[in-house]
N, C-alpha and C positions, 0 to 999 in steps of 0.2 A: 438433553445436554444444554447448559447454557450456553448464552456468547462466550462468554469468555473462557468458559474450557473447550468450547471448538475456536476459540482462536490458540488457545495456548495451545492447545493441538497440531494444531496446524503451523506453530512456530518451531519445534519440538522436529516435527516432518522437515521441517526446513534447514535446523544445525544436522541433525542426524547426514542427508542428503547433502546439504554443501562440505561436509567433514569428509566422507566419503570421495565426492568428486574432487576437493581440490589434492586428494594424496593420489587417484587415480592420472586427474592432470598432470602433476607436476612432474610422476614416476615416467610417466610415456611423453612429456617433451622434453627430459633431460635426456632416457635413452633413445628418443626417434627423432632426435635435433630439430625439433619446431619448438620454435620463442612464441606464436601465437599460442600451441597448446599450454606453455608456461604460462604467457601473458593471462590465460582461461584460470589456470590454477593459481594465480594472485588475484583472482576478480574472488572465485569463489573462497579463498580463505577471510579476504575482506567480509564476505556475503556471512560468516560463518558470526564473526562481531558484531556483523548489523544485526543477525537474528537474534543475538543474544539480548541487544538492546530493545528488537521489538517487543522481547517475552517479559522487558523489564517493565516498559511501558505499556505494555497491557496488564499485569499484573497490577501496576501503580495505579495507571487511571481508572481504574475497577473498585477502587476502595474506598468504602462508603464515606459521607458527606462527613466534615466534622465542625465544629465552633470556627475554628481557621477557614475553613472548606465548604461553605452553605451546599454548592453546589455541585459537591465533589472533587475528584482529583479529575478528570477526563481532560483537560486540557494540554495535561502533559503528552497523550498519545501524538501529537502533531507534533512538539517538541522534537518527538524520540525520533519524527519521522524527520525531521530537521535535519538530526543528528546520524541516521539511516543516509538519507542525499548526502552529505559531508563524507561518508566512508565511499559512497558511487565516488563522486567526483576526487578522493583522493584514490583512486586505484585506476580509476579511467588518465589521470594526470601520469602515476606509475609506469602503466604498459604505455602510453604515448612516449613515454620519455627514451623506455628502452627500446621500444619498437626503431624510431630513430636510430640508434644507437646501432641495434643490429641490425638495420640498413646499411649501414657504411661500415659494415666489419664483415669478411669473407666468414663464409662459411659451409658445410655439407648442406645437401639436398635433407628432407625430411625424411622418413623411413614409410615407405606404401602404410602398413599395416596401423601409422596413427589415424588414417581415414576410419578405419573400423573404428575405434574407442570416440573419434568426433562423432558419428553417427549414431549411436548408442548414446554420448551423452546428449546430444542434441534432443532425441525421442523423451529421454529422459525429463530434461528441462522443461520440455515444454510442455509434457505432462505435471510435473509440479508447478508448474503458472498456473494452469486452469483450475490446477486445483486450491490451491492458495489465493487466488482469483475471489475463484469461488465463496472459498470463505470468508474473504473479505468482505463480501456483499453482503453475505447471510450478517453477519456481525456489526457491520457498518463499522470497522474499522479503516484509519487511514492510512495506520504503522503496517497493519496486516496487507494490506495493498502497496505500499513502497516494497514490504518483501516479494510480494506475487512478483514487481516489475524486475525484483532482483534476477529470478528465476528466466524472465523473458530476456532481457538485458545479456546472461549467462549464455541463454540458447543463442541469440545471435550475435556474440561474440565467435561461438564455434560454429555457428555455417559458415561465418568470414575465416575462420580459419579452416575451414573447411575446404573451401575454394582456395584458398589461398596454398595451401600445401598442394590440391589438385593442379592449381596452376604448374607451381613449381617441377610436379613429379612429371608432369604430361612436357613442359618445354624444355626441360633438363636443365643442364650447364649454363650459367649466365643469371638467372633467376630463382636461386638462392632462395631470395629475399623478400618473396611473392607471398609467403605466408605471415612474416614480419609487417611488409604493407597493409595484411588483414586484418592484421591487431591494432594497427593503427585507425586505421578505418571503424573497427568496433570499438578504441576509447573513445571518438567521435559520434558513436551513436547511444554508448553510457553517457555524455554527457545531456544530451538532448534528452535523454530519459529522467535525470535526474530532474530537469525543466518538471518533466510533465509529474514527477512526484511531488515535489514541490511546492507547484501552486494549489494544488487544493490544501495543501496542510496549510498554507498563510494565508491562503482563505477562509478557514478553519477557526484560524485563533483571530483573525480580522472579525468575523462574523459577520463574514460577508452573505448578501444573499443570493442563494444556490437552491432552495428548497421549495419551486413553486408548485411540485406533483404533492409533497405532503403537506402544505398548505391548502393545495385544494380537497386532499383526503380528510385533513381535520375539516373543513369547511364542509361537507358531507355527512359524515359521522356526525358533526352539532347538532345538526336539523333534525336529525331524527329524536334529537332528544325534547320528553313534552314540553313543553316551555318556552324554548328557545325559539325567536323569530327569526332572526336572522344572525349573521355574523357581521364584525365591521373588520378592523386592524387585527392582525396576525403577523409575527413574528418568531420566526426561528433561528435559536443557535446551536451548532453543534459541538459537544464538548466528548472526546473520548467517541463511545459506542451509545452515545443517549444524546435526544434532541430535548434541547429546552424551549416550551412555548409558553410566548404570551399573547391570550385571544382575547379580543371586546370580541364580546358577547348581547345583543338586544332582548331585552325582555318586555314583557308588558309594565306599562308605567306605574298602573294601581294595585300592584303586588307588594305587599310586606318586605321591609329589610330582611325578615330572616329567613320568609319564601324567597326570596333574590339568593340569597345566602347559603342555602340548602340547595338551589337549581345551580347555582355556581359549582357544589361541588359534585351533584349528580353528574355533570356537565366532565368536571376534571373525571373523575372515576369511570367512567364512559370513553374517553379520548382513552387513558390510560390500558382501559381492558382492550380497546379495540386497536393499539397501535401500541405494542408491549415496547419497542424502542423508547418511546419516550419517559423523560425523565422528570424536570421538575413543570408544572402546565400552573402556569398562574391564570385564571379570571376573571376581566374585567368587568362589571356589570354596566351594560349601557340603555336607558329608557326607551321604549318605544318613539316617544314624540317630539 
C-alpha cells in the first residue's frame, strides 16, 4: 500500500470515528446534564471538518508535478494543517466560552452512568491517536499528525471531564459545576495543543532546518556509491510526504564531464531506491582538489 492510501486510510478511520463519537456525546450530555460531555461533542464534530480537510490535502499534495508545479503540490499539506489548527483553536475558543457560562448558571448534578460512556470514549481515543500517530510516521505526513493530536486532544478533554463529573457526583449539591470547570481546563490544553501542531507545519513551509538524521543517512548511502569521495553541502526541504535534496557531491578531479554526469546520477538513483520518501535529489558535482 502506498503513503498515500495508508494515509487516506487512516483519515477515512478518523471522519467514520469522530461522526460516531460526536452523536454518542452529544446524546449522553444533553440526557446525563454534563456541558463537558457536550463541550466533547462540539470538539469532535469540529474534528469531523478538520478530517475532511486532511483527506483534501492529502489527496492535493499527492498530485504529480506539473508546468505550474515543478516540484509538485506537497506544500499545500501544512497549509491544510494551518487550517486543521484554525478549527482546534475555534472550538477550544467555543467550550471556553460556554463552559463560563454554565459556570454561573444553576444547574442538575450529571447522571452516574455518563462515567461509563467517558471511559469507553476515552479507551477509545486514544486508541485512534496511536493509531493515526502511527501513520503519520509511516507517511511522513504533517496534516495526518495534526489529526493523530486531534484524537489525543479529544481523549483529554474527556478524562477532564471525567474527573470533573466524578468530582461533582462524589461531593453533591453545591458543585454542579465541577465538570463545566473540566471543560474549561481542557479548551486550555486544545489550545496548547494546537501550539505544538502548528510549528512544525511553519517550519515546514519556512524550510526550516529539522532534518539532520536524514542528512546524515543521505551522507552514508553516498559513500557507498563507486565514485564518490566524499560529501560537502546538503540540504533539505519538506514538501507534502517527499523530501527534496540538494547534495555537493566530491568527485575525483581528472574524470570526464559526462563520467561526473553519469556518477551524478548513479548517485541520485541510489539515494532515491534507498530512501523511497524522497522526492526531487538534485547533484551537485564538486572536484576533489
Amino acid at each position: 500500500m502506498s503513503s498515500e492510501q495508508t494515509a487516506i486510510k487512516a483519515t477515512y478511520f478518523s471522519i467514520i470515528g469522530n461522526t460516531s463519537l460526536a452523536i454518542i456525546k452529544g446524546l449522553a450530555g444533553f440526557f446525563g446534564n454534563s456541558y463537558a460531555l457536550i463541550a466533547d461533542a462540539i470538539e469532535s464534530t469540529t474534528d469531523i471538518f478538520a478530517s475532511f480537510l486532511v483527506l483534501f490535502g492529502i489527496k492535493y499534495s499527492n498530485r504529480p508535478a506539473d508546468k505550474n508545479h515543478p516540484y509538485g503540490h506537497g506544500r499545500a499539506e501544512p497549509l491544510i494543517t494551518f487550517l486543521v489548527v484554525g478549527f482546534l483553536i475555534t472550538s477550544a475558543t467555543v467550550i471556553a466560552y460556554e463552559s463560563i457560562v454554565n459556570i454561573r448558571t444553576p444547574h442538575q448534578l450529571p447522571k452516574p452512568w455518563t462515567l461509563l460512556v467517558l471511559g469507553a470514549i476515552i479507551i477509545w481515543k486514544e486508541y485512534s491517536f496511536r493509531l493515526v500517530m502511527k501513520r503519520s510516521i509511516e507517511t511522513n505526513s504533517s496534516s495526518l499528525r495534526a489529526d493523530a493530536w486531534h484524537h489525543r486532544s479529544d481523549a483529554i478533554t474527556s478524562v477532564a471531564a471525567f474527573l470533573g463529573i466524578s468530582i461533582a457526583l462524589i461531593l453533591g449539591n453545591g458543585y454542579e459545576s465541577a465538570d463545566d470547570w473540566a471543560a474549561l481546563f481542557a479548551s486550555g490544553f486544545i489550545l496548547y495543543n494546537s501550539y505544538l501542531i502548528f510549528r512544525p507545519a511553519l517550519g515546514e513551509i519556512m524550510d526550516e532546518h529539522l532534518y539532520d538524521d536524514l542528512i546524515e543517512e543521505i551522507r552514508v548511502i553516498s559513500l557507498t556509491v563507486e565514485g564518490i569521495i566524499d560529501t560537502e553541502k546538503c540540504f533539505i526541504r519538506k514538501a507534502g510526504m517527499q523530501y527534496h535534496v540538494d547534495l555537493h557531491a566530491t568527485v575525483d578531479s581528472n574524470i570526464t564531464v559526462k563520467e561526473g554526469h553519469d556518477l551524478a546520477h548513479k548517485l541520485k538513483d541510489t539515494l532515491r531506491e534507498e530512501i523511497p520518501e524522497l522526492g526531487h535529489v538534485l547533484i551537485h558535482v564538486e572536484p576533489n582538489d
